[in-house]
C-alpha positions in Angstrom: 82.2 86.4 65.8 80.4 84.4 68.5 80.5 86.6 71.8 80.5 84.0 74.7 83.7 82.2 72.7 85.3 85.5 72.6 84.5 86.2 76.3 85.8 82.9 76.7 89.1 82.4 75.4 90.3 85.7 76.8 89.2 84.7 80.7 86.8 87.0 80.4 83.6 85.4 81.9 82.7 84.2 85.2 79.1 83.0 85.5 76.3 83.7 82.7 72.7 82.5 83.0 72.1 79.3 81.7 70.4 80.4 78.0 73.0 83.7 77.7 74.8 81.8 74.5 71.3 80.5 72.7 69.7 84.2 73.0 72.7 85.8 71.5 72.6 82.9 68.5 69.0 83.3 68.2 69.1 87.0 67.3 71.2 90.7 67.7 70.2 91.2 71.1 70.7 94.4 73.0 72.7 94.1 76.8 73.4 96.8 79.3 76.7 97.6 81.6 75.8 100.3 84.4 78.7 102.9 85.1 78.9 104.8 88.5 79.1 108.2 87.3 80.2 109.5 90.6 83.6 111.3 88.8 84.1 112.9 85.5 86.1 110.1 84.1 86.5 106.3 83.8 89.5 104.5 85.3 90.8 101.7 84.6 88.7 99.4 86.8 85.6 100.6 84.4 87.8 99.0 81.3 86.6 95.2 81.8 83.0 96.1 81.3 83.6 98.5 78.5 85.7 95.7 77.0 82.5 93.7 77.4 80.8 95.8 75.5 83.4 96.8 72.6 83.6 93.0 71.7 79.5 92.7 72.1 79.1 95.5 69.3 82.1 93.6 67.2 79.8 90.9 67.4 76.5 92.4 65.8 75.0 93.2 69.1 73.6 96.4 70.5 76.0 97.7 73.3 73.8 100.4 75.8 75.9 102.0 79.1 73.8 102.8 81.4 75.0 106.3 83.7 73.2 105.0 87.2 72.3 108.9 87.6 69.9 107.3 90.2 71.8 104.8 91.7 74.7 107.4 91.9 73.0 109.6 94.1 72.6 106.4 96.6 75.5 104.2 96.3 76.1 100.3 95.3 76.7 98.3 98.7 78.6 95.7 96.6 82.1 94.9 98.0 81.5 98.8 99.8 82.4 98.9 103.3 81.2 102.6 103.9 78.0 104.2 102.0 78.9 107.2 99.3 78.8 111.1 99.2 75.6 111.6 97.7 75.6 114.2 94.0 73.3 116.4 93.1 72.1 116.4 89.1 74.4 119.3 87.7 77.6 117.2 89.0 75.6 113.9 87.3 75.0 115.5 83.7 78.4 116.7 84.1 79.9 113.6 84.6 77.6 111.7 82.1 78.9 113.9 79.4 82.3 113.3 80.1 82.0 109.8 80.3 80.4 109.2 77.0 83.0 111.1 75.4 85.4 108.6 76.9 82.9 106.0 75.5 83.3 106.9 72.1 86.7 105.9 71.4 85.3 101.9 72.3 82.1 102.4 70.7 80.3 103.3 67.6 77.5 106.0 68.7 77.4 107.8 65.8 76.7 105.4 62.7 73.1 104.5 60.9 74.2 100.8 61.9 71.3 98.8 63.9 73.3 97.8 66.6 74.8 101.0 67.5 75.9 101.8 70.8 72.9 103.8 73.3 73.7 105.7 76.5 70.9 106.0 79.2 70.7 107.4 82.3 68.3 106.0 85.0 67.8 109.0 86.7 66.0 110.0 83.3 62.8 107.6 84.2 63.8 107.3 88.0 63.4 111.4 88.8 59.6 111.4 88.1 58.9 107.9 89.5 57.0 108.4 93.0 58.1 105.7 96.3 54.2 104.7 96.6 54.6 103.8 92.7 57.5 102.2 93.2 57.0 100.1 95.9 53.5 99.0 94.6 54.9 98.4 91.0 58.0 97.1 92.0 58.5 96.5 95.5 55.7 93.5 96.0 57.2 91.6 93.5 60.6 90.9 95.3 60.2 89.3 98.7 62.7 90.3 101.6 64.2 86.6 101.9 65.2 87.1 98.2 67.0 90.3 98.9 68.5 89.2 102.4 69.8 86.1 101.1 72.2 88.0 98.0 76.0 88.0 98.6 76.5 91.9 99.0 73.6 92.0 101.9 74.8 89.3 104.0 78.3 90.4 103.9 77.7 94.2 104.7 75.4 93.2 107.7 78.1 90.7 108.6 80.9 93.4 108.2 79.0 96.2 109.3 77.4 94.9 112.7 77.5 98.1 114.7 76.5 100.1 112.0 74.1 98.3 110.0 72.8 98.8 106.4 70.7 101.8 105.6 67.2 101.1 103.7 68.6 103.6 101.1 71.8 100.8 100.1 69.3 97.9 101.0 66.8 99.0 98.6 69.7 99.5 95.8 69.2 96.0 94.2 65.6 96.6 93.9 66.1 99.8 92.2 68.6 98.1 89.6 66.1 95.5 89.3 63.9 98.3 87.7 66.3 100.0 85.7 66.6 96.4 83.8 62.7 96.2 83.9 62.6 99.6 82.4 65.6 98.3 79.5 63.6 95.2 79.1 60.0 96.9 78.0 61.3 99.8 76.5 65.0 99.1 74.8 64.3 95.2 74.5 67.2 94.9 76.3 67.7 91.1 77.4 71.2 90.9 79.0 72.7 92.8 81.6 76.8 92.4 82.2 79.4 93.8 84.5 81.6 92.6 87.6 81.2 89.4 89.1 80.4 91.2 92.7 77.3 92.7 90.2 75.6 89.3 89.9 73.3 89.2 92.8 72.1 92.8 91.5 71.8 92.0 87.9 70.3 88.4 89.2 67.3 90.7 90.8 66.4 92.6 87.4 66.0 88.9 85.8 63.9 87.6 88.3 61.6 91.2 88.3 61.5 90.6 84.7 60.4 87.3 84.8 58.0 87.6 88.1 56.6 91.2 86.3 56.5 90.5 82.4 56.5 86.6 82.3 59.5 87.0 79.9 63.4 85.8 79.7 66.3 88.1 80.6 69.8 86.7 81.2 72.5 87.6 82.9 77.2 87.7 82.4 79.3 88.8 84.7 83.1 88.9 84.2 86.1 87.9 87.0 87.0 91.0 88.9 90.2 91.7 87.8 93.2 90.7 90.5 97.2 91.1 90.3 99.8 88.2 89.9 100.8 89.2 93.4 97.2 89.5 95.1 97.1 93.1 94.7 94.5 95.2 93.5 94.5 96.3 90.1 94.4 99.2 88.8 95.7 101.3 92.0 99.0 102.8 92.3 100.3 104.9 94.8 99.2 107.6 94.2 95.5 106.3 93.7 93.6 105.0 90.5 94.9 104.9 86.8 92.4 107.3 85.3 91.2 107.7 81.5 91.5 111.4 81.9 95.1 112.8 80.9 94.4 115.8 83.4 94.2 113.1 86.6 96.7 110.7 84.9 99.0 111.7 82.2 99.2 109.4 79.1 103.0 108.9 80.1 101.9 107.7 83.1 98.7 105.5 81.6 101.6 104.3 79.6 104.2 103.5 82.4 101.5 101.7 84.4 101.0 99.0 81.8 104.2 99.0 80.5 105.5 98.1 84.5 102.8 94.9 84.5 104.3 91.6 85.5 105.1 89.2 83.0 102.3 86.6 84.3 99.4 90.2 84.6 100.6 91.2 80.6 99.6 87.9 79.5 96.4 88.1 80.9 95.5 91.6 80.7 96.7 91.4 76.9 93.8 89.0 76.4 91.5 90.9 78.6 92.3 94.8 77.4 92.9 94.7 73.7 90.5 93.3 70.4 94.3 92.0 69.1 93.3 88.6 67.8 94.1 84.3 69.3 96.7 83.8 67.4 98.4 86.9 67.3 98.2 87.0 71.0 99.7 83.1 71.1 102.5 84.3 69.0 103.4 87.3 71.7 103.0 84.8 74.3 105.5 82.5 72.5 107.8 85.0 71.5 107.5 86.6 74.6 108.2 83.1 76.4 111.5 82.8 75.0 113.1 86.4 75.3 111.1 87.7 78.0 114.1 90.3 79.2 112.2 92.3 75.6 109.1 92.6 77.7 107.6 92.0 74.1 103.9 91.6 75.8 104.3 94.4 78.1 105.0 96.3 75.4 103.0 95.9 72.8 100.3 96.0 75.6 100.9 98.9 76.7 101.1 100.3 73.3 97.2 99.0 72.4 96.1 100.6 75.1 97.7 103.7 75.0 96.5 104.2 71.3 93.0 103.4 72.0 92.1 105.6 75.4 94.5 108.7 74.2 96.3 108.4 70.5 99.1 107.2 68.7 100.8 110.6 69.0 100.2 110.4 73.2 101.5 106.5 72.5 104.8 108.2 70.5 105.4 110.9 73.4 105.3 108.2 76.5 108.1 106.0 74.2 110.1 109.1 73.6 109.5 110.6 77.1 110.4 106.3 78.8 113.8 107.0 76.4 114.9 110.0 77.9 114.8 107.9 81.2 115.9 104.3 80.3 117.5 105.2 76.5 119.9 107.0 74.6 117.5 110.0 73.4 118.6 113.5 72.8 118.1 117.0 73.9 115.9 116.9 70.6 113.7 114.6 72.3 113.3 116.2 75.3 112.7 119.5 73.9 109.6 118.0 72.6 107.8 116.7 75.7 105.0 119.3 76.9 105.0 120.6 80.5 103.1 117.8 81.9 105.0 114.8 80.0 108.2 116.5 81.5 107.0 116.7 85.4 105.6 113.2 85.1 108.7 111.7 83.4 111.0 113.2 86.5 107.6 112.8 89.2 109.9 111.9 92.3 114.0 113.2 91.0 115.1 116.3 93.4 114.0 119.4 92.4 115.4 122.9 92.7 113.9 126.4 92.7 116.6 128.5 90.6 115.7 132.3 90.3 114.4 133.4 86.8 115.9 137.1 86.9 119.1 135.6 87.3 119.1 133.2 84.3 118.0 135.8 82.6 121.1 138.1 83.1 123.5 134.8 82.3 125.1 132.9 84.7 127.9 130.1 85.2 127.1 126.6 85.3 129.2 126.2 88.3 127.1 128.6 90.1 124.1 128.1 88.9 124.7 124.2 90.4 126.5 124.6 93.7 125.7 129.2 94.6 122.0 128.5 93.2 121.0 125.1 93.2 122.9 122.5 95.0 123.1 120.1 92.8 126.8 119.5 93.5 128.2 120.0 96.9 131.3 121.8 95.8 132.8 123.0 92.9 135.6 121.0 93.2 133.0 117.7 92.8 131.6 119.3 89.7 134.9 120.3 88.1 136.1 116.6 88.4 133.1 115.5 87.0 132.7 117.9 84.1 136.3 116.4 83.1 135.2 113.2 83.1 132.3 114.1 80.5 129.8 113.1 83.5 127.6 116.2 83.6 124.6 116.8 81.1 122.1 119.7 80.9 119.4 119.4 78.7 120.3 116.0 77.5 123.6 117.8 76.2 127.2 117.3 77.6 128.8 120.2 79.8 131.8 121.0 78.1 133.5 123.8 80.7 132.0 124.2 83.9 132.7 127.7 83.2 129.4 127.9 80.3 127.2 130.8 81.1 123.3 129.5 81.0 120.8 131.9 80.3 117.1 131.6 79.9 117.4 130.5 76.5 118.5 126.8 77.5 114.8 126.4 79.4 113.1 123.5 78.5 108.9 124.7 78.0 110.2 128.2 78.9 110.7 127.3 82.9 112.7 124.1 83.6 116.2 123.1 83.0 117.4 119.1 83.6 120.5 118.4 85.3 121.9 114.7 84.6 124.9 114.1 87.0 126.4 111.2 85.9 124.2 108.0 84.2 121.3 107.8 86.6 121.1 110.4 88.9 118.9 113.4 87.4 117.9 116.9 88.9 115.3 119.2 87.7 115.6 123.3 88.0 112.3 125.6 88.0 113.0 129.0 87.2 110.5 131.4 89.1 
């Protein structure tokens, strides 16, 4: 598999370094993505360059991430507007170990194999580096006018007129400079990749590498990743679409790609899954002519499911979607944990119901007009009973006059009232 033709074909490339291709032909070469390590888990922002690297190990190449332990404790100015809360080193192993676990369902660590995947951290060879070293070894060999005239500097200065740009975010491209330097000499590491607002950094570490060691490091950046609309991807509403089922549920991971537009699912399907050119042509096709099936959205979001959580998390969002847009059953729904349930019905009204009294049994018709008012009047709920319009648990209300007790709760607490097709209601019982 050649690498830049991959890249290529899925959109994923935006400028390389004129060499990139020939380097990559020439031999199994080893390239680096920094991650900001600044939480305890990857969103889905982080998943072009992990891409990057997926299809550069599928390739024969050695994949290293790089936890900027070093640079986290300063902060990238690139495309920032404010500087960052600074971490101290126990929140940085932390989140290093969290992250690589997240790695290794993209990457082979583990095997014998030559080019398998490395994680470094640069606060590892930064923590003992001293500023006079630094700024003899390093420092001379970068001029000012080469760091002043980069992308990210001009624009936070521009941006940023009454509040400038510390020397801590100024001197940031100079310290990722190094921790390609360091790559370079000690990993043989010849390509750094990432973001396309990266390039004026990674651009620094080739020219300190070249000005430092006389030798040849290149440089691919990707697009940053945009919406159909001109929306930023990867945010919802309620913030970023994490890797981490505690911050966002696999349901919800699931929802977000299943809910792309039709023009983002063909892209994204090229940019966020290894499925193959033709395969993905034939979606495209198949998707062009029934595209009420939301074939691409679909099978998207499926890949992607599977691959950050499992194909079991994969079967539970389906199920869990069904119980919202399908014909499931109270089967179905007796299945979903706690958190599949509350993320399924995120947003329906919700009543607190009192446990003690479910307990001792009581009438439908109370529980959902005395208890919970769910229905406005019995008379309302009587009519609709009649008209089979009233579900509990997925299961039709037969006789308004059913006593409930605490065996009907769904994950021992919870009981879900469906009044007529759309219009849902879940009970807590505390």
């Amino acid at each position: 598999m050649n690498f830049i033709e991959e890249l290529e074909w899925r959109g994923m490339i935006h400028t390389q370094m004129p060499g990139t291709e020939e380097q990559l032909k020439k031999e199994m070469t080893s390239a680096y993505v920094g991650i900001d390590p600044t939480a305890d888990s990857l969103h889905i922002g982080h998943l072009v360059s992990v891409m990057m690297l997926k299809h550069f190990q599928r390739a024969g190449h050695k994949p290293i991430a790089l936890v900027g332990g070093a640079t986290g404790m300063i902060g990238d100015p690139s495309g920032k507007s404010a500087e960052r809360n600074l971490l101290d080193e126990a929140a940085l192993r932390h989140n290093q170990e969290c992250i690589k676990n997240q790695l290794k369902k993209f990457l082979d660590f583990d095997s014998e194999a030559p080019n398998a995947a490395e994680m470094v951290n640069n606060y590892d060879w930064m923590k003992d580096y001293s500023f006079l070293n630094f700024i003899r070894d390093i420092g001379k060999h970068i001029t000012v006018n080469y760091m002043m005239a980069k992308d990210s500097v001009k624009k936070r200065l521009a941006n940023d007129s009454n509040v400038g740009m510390s020397f801590t975010e100024f001197s940031y491209q100079l310290l990722q400079g190094f921790d390609f330097l360091h790559l370079y000499q000690t990993k043989n590491c010849k390509l750094q990749m990432g973001g396309s607002d990266q390039w004026g950094n990674i651009t620094t570490g080739t020219e300190l590498i070249r000005r430092k060691t006389g030798g040849e490091a290149f440089a691919l950046v990707c697009p940053l990743i945009t919406k159909a609309d001109g929306g930023k991807f990867g945010k919802t509403e309620s913030g970023n679409v994490w890797l981490y089922r505690r911050y966002t549920s696999p349901y919800k991971f699931y929802q977000f790609w299943l809910n792309v537009s039709d023009a983002d699912a063909e892209k994204y399907i090229k940019i966020f899954t290894s499925i193959g050119k033709e395969e993905i042509a034939g979606l495209v096709a198949e998707h062009a002519s029934t595209p009420h099936l939301r074939i691409l959205q679909k099978r998207l979001a499926q890949e992607v499911t599977i691959m950050v959580h499992s194909t079991e998390d994969y079967q539970a969002a389906v199920d869990a979607s069904n119980i919202l847009f399908g014909n499931s059953t109270s089967d179905t729904l007796k299945k979903l944990d706690e958190e599949t349930l509350l993320a399924v019905f995120d947003g329906v009204p919700q009543f607190t119901i009192s446990k003690s009294e479910l307990a001792a049994g009581i009438k439908a018709i109370d529980l959902l007009t005395d208890s919970a008012a769910v229905f406005p009047s019995k008379g309302e709920m009587r009519k609709l009973v009649q008209s089979g319009g009233v579900s509990i648990n997925k299961e039709k209300l037969e006789n308004q006059d059913e006593i409930l007790n605490s065996s009907k709760l769904l994950n021992d607490k919870y009981l879900l009232v469906q009044k007529g097709k759309k219009n849902y209601f879940l009970l807590s019982a505390e």
